[in-house]
C-alpha positions as CSV (number, residue, x, y, z in Angstrom):
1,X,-14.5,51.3,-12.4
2,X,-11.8,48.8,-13.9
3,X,-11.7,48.8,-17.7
4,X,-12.5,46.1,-19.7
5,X,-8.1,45.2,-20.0
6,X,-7.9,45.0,-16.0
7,X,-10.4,42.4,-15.6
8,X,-9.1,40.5,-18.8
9,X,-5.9,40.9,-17.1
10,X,-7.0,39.5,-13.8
11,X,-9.0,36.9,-15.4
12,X,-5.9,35.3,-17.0
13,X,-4.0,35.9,-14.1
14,X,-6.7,33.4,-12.0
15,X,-6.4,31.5,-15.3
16,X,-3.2,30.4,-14.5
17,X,-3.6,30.0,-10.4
18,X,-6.0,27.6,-11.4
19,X,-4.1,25.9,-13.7
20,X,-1.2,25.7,-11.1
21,X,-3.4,24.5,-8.7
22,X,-4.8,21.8,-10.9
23,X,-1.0,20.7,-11.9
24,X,-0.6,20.2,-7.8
25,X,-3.2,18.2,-7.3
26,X,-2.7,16.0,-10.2
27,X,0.9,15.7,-9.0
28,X,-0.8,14.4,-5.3
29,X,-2.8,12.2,-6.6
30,X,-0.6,10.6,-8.8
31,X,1.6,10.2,-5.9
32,X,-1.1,8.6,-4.1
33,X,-1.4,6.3,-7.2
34,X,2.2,5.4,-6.4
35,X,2.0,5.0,-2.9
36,X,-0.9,2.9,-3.1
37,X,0.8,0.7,-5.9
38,X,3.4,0.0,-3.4
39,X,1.6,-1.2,-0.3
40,X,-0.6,-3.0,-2.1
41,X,2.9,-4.5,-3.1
42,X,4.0,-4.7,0.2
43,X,0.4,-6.3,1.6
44,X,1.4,-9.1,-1.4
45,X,4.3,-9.9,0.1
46,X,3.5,-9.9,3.3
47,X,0.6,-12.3,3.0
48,X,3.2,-14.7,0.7
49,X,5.4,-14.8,3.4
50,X,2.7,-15.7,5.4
51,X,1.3,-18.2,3.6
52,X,5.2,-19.8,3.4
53,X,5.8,-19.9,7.2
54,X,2.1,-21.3,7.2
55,X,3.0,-24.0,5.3
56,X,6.5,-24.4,6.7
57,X,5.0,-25.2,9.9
58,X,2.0,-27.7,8.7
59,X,5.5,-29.7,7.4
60,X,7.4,-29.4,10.1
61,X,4.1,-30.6,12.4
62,X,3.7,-33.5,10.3
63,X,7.3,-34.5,10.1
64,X,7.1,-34.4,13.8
65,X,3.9,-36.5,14.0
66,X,5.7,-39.1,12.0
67,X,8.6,-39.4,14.3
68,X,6.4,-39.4,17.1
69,X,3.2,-40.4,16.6
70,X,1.8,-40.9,19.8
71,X,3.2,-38.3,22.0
72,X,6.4,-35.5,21.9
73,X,9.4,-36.2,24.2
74,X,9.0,-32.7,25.1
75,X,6.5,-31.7,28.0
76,X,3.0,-30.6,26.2
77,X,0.8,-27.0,27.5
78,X,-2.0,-27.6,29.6
């Protein structure tokens, strides 16, 4: 039968597993925070460069409607 200092011994010694354990997943979520935090970043970007070429092209479409209003000199899709 263990005596009353071996399981008070083995009880601090889970103790501190768990605590480790606990450590490591607050270390992996708080990575996750970070990774998170940067492609929601990244998605930010993304879509603002977007949005820029967007309007980049309604410009350009209207400058070129102005200069030729009724039809391109280029050949036009079917």
């Amino acid at each position: 039968m263990d005596s009353g200092a071996d399981l008070a011994e083995r009880a601090g010694a889970t103790m501190h597993e768990v605590t480790q354990a606990v450590q490591r997943v607050t270390n992996i979520m708080a990575q996750i925070s970070s990774a998170s935090h940067e492609q929601s970043t990244g998605i930010e970007q993304v879509n603002l460069a977007i949005a820029q070429m967007d309007q980049r092209r309604s410009r350009t479409r209207r400058s070129l409607r102005k200069r030729w209003p009724r039809r391109p000199p280029w050949p036009q899709a079917e």
